[in-house]
N, C-alpha and C positions, 0 to 999 in steps of 0.2 A: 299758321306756322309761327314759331317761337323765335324772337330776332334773336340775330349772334349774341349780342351782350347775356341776354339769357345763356344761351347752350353756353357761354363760357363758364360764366357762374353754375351751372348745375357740373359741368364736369372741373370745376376746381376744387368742389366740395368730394372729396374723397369718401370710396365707401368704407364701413368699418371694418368691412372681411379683410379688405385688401391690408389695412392698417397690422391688422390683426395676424392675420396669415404669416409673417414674418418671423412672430414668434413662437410658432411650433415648431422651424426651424432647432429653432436655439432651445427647446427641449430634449433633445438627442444626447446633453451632455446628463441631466440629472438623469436620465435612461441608464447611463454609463454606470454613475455612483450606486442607481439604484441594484446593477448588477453585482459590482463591487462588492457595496454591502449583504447583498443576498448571500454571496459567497461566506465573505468573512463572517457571517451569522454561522452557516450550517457547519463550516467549520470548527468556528465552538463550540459549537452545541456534540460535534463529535470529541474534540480533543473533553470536553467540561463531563461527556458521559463518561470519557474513560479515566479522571479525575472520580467520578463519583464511583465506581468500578471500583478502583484503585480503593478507593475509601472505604466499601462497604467490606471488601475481604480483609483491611484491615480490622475494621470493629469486626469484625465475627470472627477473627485468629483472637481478638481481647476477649470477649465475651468465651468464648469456646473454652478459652484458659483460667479463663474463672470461675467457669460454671463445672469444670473439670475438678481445678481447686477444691471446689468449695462442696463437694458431690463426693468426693475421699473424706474430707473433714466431718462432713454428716456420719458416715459411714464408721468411719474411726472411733466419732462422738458415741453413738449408736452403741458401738460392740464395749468403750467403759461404760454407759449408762448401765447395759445386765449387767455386767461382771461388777460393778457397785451397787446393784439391786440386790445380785444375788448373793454377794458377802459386804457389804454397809464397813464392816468391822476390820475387814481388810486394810480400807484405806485409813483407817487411824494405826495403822502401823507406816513403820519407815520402812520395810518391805515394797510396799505399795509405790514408790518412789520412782524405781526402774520401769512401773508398768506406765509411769505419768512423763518418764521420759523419753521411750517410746513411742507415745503419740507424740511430744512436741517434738522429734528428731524424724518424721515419718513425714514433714513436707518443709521447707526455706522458710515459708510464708511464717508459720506458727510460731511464737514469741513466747507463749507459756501455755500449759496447761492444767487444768486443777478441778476439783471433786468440794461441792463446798451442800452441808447437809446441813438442813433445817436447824439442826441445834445450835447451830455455828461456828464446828468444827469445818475448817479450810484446810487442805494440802495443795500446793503450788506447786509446778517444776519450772524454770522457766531458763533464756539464754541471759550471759551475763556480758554483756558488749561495753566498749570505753563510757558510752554517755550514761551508762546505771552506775559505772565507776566513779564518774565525775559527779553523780550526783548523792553519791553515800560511801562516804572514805571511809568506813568500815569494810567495804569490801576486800578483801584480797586482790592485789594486784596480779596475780597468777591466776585468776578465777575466772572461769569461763561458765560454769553452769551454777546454778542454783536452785536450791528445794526449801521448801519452809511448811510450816501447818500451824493455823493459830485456831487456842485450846476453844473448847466449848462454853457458850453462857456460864455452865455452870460453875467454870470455873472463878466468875466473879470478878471483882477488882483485880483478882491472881492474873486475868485473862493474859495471856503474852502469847508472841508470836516467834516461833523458834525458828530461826534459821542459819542453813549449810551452806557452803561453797565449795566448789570441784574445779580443778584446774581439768582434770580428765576426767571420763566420767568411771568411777565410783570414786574416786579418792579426793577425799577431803582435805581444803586446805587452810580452813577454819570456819569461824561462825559467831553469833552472839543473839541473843533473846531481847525483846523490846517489846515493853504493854503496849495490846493492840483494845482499839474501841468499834474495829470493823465488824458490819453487819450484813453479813453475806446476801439477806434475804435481800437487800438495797440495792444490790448490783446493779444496773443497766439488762433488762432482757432477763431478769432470773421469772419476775412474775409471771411476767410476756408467755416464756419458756412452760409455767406451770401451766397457765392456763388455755396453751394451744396445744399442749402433750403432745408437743412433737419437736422438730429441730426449728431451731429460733434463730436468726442472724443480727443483733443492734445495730444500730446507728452507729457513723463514725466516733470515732473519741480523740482526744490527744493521750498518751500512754506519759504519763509522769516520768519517768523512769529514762525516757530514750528523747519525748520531744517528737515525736513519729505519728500519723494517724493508729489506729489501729479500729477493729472490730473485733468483737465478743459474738462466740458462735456457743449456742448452750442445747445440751441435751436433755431432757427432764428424767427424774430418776425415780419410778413406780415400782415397787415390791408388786407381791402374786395378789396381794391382797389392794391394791390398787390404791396403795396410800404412797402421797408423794414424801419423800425423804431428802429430795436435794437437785442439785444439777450438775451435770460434769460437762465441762468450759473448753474452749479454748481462746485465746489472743492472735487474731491475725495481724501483721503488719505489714503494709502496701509499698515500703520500700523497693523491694526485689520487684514488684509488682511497675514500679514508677519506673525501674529500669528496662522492662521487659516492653512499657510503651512507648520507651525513648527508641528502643531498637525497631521497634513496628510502625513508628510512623509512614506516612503513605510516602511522605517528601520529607527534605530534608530542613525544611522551614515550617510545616506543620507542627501543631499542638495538638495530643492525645491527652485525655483526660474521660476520666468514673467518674461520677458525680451521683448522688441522692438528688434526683426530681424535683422532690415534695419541696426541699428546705438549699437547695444547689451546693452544699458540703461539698467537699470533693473528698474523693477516697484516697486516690493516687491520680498522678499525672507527670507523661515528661519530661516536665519541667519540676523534678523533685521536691526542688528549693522552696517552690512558689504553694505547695502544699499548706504548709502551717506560717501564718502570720504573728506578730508581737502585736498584744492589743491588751491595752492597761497592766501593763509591765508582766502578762502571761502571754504564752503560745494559745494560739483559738485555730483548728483548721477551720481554712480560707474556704470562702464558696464562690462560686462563680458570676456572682453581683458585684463583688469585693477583691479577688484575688488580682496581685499585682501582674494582668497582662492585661493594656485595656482592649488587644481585640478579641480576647475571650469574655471579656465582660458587654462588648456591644453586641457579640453574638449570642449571648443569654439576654440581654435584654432585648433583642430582636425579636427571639424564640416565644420570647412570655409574650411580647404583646402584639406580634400576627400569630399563634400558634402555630406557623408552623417550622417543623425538623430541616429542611432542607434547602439552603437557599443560600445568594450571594449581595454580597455587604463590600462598604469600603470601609476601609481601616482610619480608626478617626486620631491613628497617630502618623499614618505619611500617607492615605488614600489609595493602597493599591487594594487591588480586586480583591476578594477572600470568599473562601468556599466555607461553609459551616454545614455539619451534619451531628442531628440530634435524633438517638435509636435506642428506647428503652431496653434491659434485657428481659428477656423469655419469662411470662410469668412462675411458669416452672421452677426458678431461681431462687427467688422466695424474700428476695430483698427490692423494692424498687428502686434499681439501680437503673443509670443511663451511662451511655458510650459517648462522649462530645469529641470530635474532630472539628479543628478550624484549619485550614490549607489554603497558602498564597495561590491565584489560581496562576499567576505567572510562575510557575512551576512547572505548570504544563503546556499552558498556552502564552508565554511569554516571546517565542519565538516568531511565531503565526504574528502576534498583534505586534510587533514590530515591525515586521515586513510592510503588515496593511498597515499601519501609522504613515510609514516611507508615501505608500499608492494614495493614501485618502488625501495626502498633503498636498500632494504632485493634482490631485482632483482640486479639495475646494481653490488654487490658484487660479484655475480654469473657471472654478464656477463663479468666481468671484469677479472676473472680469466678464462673466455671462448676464452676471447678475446687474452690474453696472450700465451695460447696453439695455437690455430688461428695464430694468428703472427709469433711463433714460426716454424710452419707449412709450412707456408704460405711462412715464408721470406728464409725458405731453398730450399722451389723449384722455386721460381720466381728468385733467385738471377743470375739464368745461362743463363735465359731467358732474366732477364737485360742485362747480359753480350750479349747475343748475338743483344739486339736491338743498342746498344751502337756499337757493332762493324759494325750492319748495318747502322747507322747512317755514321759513318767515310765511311763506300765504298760510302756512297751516296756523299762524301765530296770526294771522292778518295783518302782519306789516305789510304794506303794499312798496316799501322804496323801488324806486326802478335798479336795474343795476347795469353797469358802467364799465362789464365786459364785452369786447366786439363778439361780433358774430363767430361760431367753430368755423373752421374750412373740411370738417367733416360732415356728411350730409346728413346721415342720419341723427346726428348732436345737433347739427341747424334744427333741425323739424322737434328736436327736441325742444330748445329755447325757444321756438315760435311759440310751442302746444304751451309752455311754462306761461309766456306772456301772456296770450291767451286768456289761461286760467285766473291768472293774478287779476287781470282788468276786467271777468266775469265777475269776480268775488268780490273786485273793489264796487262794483255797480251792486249788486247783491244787497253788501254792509250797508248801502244806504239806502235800504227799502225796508230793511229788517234789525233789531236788534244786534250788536255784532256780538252780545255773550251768546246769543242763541245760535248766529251762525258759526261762532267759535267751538260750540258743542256740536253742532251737527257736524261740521270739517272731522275733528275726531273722534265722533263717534263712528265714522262711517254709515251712516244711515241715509240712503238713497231719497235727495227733494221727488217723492211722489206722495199721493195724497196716502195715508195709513194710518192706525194707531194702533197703539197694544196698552196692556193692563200694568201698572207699573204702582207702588207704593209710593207716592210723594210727600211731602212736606209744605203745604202752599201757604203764601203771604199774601195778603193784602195787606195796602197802607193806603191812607187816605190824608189830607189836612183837616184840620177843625175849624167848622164856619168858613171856609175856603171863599163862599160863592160872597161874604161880607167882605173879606179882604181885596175879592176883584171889585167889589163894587165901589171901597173906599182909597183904591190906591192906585197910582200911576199904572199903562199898561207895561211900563218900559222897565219901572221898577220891579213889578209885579213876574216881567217876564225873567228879571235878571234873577230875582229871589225862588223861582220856580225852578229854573235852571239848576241853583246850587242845590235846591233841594234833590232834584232829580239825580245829580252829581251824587249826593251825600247817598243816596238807599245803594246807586247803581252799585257804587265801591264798596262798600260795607259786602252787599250781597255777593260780587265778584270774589272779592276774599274771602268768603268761609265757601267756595267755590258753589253758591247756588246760580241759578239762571233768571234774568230779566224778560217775563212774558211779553209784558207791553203797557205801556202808558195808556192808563183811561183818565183823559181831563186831569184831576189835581190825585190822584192815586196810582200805584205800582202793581203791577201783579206779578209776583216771582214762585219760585218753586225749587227746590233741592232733591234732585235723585235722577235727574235728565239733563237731555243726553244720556249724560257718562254716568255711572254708576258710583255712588258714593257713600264713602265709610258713617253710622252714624250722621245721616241727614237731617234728621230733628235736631238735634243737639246744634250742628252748623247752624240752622234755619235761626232757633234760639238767638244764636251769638249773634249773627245778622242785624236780627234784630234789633240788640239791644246799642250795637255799635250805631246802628241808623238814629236810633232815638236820642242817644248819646252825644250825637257829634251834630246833630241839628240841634239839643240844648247846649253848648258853647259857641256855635255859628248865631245863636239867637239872640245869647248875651253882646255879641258884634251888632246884629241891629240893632236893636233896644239903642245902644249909643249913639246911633246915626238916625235918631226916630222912626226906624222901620218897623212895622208889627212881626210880631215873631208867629212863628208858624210853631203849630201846635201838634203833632202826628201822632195817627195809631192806628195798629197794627192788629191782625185779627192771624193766628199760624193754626195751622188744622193737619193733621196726618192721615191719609188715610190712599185706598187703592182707588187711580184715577184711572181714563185715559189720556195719554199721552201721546202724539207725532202729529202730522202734517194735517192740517184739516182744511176744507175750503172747497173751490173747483175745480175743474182740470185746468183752469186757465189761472186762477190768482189764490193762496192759501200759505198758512202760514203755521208755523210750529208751538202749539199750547197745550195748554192741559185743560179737560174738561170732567163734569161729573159729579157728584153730590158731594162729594170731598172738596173741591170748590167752593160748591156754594156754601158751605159751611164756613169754609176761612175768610168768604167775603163776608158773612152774618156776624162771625164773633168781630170781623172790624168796627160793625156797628156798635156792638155791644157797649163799646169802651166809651162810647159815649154815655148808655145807662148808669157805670161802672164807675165815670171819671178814672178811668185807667187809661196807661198809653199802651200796653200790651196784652190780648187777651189771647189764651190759649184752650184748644180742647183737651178734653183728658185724653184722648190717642197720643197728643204730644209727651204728656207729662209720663203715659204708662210708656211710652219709648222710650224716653230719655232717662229717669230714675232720679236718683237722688244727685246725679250732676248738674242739676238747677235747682236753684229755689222761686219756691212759686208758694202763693197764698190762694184760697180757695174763694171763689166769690157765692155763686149755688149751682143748682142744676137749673137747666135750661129745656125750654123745645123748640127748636128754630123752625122756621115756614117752611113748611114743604116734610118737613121730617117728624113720626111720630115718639122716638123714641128718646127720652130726656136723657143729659151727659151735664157732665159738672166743669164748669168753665172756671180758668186761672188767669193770675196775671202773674206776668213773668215779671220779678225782681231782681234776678241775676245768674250768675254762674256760679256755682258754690266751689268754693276753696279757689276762685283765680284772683291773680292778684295785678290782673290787667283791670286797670281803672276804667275802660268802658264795657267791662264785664261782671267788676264785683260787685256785689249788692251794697245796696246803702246800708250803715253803723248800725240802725234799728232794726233791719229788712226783717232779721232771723227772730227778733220777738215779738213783730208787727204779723211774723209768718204762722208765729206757736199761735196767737192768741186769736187770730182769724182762723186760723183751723178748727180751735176750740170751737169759736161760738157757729161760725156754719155747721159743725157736726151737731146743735142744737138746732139748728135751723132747720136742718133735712131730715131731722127727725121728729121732726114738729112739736119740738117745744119751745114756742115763738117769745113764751115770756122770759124764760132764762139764755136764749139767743140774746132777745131785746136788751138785757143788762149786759150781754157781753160784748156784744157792740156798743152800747154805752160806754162801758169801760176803756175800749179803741179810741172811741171819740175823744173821751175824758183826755188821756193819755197823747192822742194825736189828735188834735182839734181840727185840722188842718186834713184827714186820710177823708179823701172822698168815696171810699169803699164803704167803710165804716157808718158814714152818713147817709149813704144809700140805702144798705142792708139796715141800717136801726129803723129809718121809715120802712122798707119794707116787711121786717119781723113785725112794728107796730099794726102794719095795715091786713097783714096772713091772718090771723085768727078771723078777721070781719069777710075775709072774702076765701078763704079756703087754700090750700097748699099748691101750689101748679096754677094759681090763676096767672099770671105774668109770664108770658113767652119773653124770646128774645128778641121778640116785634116792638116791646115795649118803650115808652121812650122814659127822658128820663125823671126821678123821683125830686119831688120836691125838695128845698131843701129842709135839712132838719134844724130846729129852733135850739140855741145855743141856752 
């Protein structure tokens, strides 16, 4: 039976449903909003279809009226092209005049029209309005219409351009002649026109004359004999046109606008005024990139770059809502024109989203104080569950501090913070039975302590001291342990920073490895750097003995690449996390090596073929190690190429000490042991001091006597060579 102080303590600790349960309550309110919102959504979306509704019968009453327009104008073009096919000779009389006034008085749009043939003979009829008068005071101020026709090439320098004025039409009410240099074939749309033998429509223009867009609609003009003789024109102008979509708009704050697709021109629009801009001191019709309204300009640029026609924007001159609708016309048409509509949508829906403005306000006060109780709530029970992600974060890190929060009075959070402590004072006992880099990798790696291995590419190190067993035998134990210490200190760090893992300490050596655990970017390359920083930072710790009579310790390293295994090895009762496998023994053999070598770092070629030309390294020869039949060419790492971290860059000579041992080992293993011999000589000569150099010279001298491959990498080392 459980004494009272217990059962009190278990029912003070609060369960979490109960904690928890409270706050479903207080969800009832965002229920509310979310109804709210629902509403005020479908709503829109009804008044926004009958906005787009609205919209679409407007562009198709524009379209309809221009495709109407411009379907007479073909037609009209059409019936002068025969009747100029079939008498050419007609229209260079003044006769012909009336038939060219006719067409341009046959629709508002038409601004002129004229008959202009191959030779270069031109007739014109066209309207005569204030701004043609403003712009050529030779006009007659009574003059409403005008005709003109300018003479043939042939008439040469003579060429001149005769022209009439009409206050009514036929009666003239003067005129005057002016040399013309115009070349009718040059027009806008005249070639276009020949070469698609049929009805042609140009591009916008600005009409000199008025200041006005216009467009050139041309008919081509084929005799029986199917020779082209000319074109017969007309001049639209979108004025009447600008008016007709001021009156069409859907709303009474929308903008209607034609526009050319391809190049955004506008034809007409609207907003009349905004048609033609001043740009370097001429008129340019405006296009829809440029034109002074900027939310027709964010609604083209909107257009271009999600392609699509239909959609809603804020306006980037006061933010309210805005509808844009972009709807090419009917290929049928024959010009690639588009319809642009841009419409406030509070136009339609401005009524609706004030109401729900009033509803949603009158809401978030509500939620807002829901939210505050919520929070309050909320942030007392989650605060212990912070606290406990925060202290599982640190064991993941193996910080072990204890922490210095009381106990939750939640029950299920108590059993939490147990299970936490727990775990922290498992792992603290753990870290001291095991490497903690290693048990730092296995925490995030996730990999379950059972005994396993899998196949894995590693990068393995050994390091060892030189003559180690002479240093314990001639130096204090105490000393001895303190200098063994820093050394172990100096690999641990180096390796932890280019993130490899510490397998375990044998006697006066390391054994590490890169690419476990955790999976790692370029692992040779790290292993490398590791490396070179261990070797590094024990020669400036060695320059500190040497001053206090300590012997300096001498290290090297053997890196090997290749597919190991790798996880838990051992019994079911005691095992521990390493790597095993002939990729091992291999990185433990080239440690040796570096004694044959006088090198402190020696690598295999799997390192060197992984890494590339991000190290430099010198070639020493090929090898056979114990146990393996197949010979590889062994390096010594010099450095990092191009870094300019001083326990990475290669020493001042490295890179010609690198060329010129390449050279002569490429002699060596080719077995031309005499011209090796002198090239090693020359190393010597040059570095008196390069213990590689003096190795390989006695061994090139001794190869030709005992054959190529006699010397594994069992061998110990070469004598020295005689200066």
């Amino acid at each position: 039976m459980l004494p009272v102080g217990r059962i009190r303590a278990i029912v003070s600790k609060l369960r979490l449903s109960v904690v928890i349960s409270p706050l479903f309550v207080c969800l009832s309110i965002p229920i509310l909003i979310f109804i709210l919102a629902y509403n005020h959504q479908k709503n829109s979306e009804t008044i926004i279809s009958m906005l787009q509704e609205q919209i679409g019968k407007s562009r198709s009453a524009t379209i309809a009226s221009i495709e109407n327009l411009m379907r007479g104008v073909g037609g009209i073009l059409g019936l002068l092209a025969e009747a100029a096919a079939a008498q050419p000779a007609f229209f260079r009389t003044e006769e012909s005049r009336d038939a060219l006034y006719r067409v341009l008085t046959s629709s508002t749009q038409i601004d002129a029209a004229y008959v202009s043939f191959e030779d270069g003979y031109h007739r014109v009829v066209t309207r005569i309005d204030d701004d043609r008068k403003r712009s050529d005071p030779q006009i007659p101020v009574t003059a409403n219409w005008h005709s003109s026709y300018i003479d043939a090439f042939s008439a040469g320098t003579d060429r001149r351009r005769h022209r009439t004025f009409f206050d009514t039409w036929p009666r003239v009410v003067g005129g005057y002649d002016v040399p013309s240099t115009l070349d009718v074939r040059k027009l806008p749309g005249y070639a276009a026109a020949r070469e698609s033998r049929t009805f042609y429509v140009t591009e916008p223009s600005i009409n000199p004359d008025t200041g006005y867009p216009i467009i050139s609609a041309r008919y081509p003009i084929f005799r029986s004999n199917d020779e082209f003789i000319g074109c017969a024109s007309v001049n639209i102008t979108f004025d009447v046109l600008s008016r007709y979509l001021s009156m069409q708009r859907p709303s009474r704050n929308s903008v209607s606008i034609i526009a050319d697709p391809n190049d955004g021109k506008m034809v007409a629009s609207s907003e009349r005024e905004k048609v033609v801009a001043p740009a370097g001191g001429t008129l340019q019709i405006a296009t829809l990139a440029d034109v002074d309204n900027a939310d027709v300009r964010e609604a083209y640029r909107l257009h271009v770059q999600t392609n699509s026609d239909d959609f809603v924007f804020n306006s980037p001159r006061d933010g309210r809502e805005l509808s844009a609708s972009f709807a090419r016309f009917p290929e049928s048409f024959g010009s690639p024109w588009q319809s642009v509509i841009v419409t406030p949508t509070d136009d339609f829906v401005g009524q609706l989203r004030e109401t729900n403005q009033k509803i949603i306000l009158t809401i978030v006060v509500l939620t807002a104080i829901e939210l505050v109780l919520i929070f309050g709530l909320v942030r007392r029970l989650t605060r212990p569950i912070e606290k406990v992600t925060q202290e599982l974060e640190a064991i993941e890190e193996l910080s072990f501090e204890k922490p210095r929060d009381p106990s939750s009075k939640i029950r299920e959070i108590a059993k939490l913070q147990t299970a936490t402590a727990l775990l922290r004072n498992s792992l603290q006992s753990f870290s001291s039975f095991a490497p903690v880099e290693v048990v730092k990798g296995l925490v995030k790696s996730g990999i379950p302590l059972s005994l396993g291995v899998e196949k894995r590419c590693l990068t393995v190190l050994f390091s060892d001291i030189e003559d180690f067993s002479t240093h314990a035998e001639h130096s204090d134990p105490d000393r001895l342990l303190e200098q063994m210490s820093a050394y172990f200190d100096i690999v641990s760090r180096a390796i932890a920073e280019e993130g490899g893992t510490v397998d375990k300490f044998i006697g006066d050596g390391v054994m590490a490895f890169w690419g476990a655990p955790i999976a790692l970017p370029a692992p040779a390359l790290h292993a490398c750097r590791g490396a070179l920083r261990s070797v590094r930072r024990l020669e400036s710790v060695n320059a500190t003995w040497r001053a206090t009579g300590r012997p300096a310790f001498r290290m090297r390293i053997g890196l090997n690449t290749a597919d190991v295994l790798v996880g838990n090895v051992g019994s079911t009762e005691r095992f521990s996390y390493t790597a095993m496998g002939d990729g091992v023994n291999v990185a433990s053999r080239l440690e040796g090596m570096n004694k044959q070598f006088g090198t402190a770092i020696c690598l295999s070629d799997s390192v060197v073929n992984t890494v590339g030309s991000e190290i430099l390294v010198r070639p020493l020869r090929r090898v056979v190690v114990k146990g393996r039949e197949q010979r590889f060419m062994v390096y010594e790492l010099l450095g990092i190429a191009g870094s300019d971290d001083p326990e990475l860059r290669p020493n001042p000579d490295a890179v010609e000490l690198s060329e010129m041992t390449r050279a002569a080992s490429s002699m060596f293993e080719a077995g031309n042991y005499q011209a090796a011999a002198s090239a090693y000589r020359r190393i010597f000569d040059r570095y008196p001091r390069d213990p590689v150099a003096r190795a390989m010279l006695h061994t090139s001298e001794l190869a030709p006597h005992r054959g190529q491959g006699w010397e594994s990498a069992e061998s110990g080392a070469h004598p020295r060579v005689r200066s």
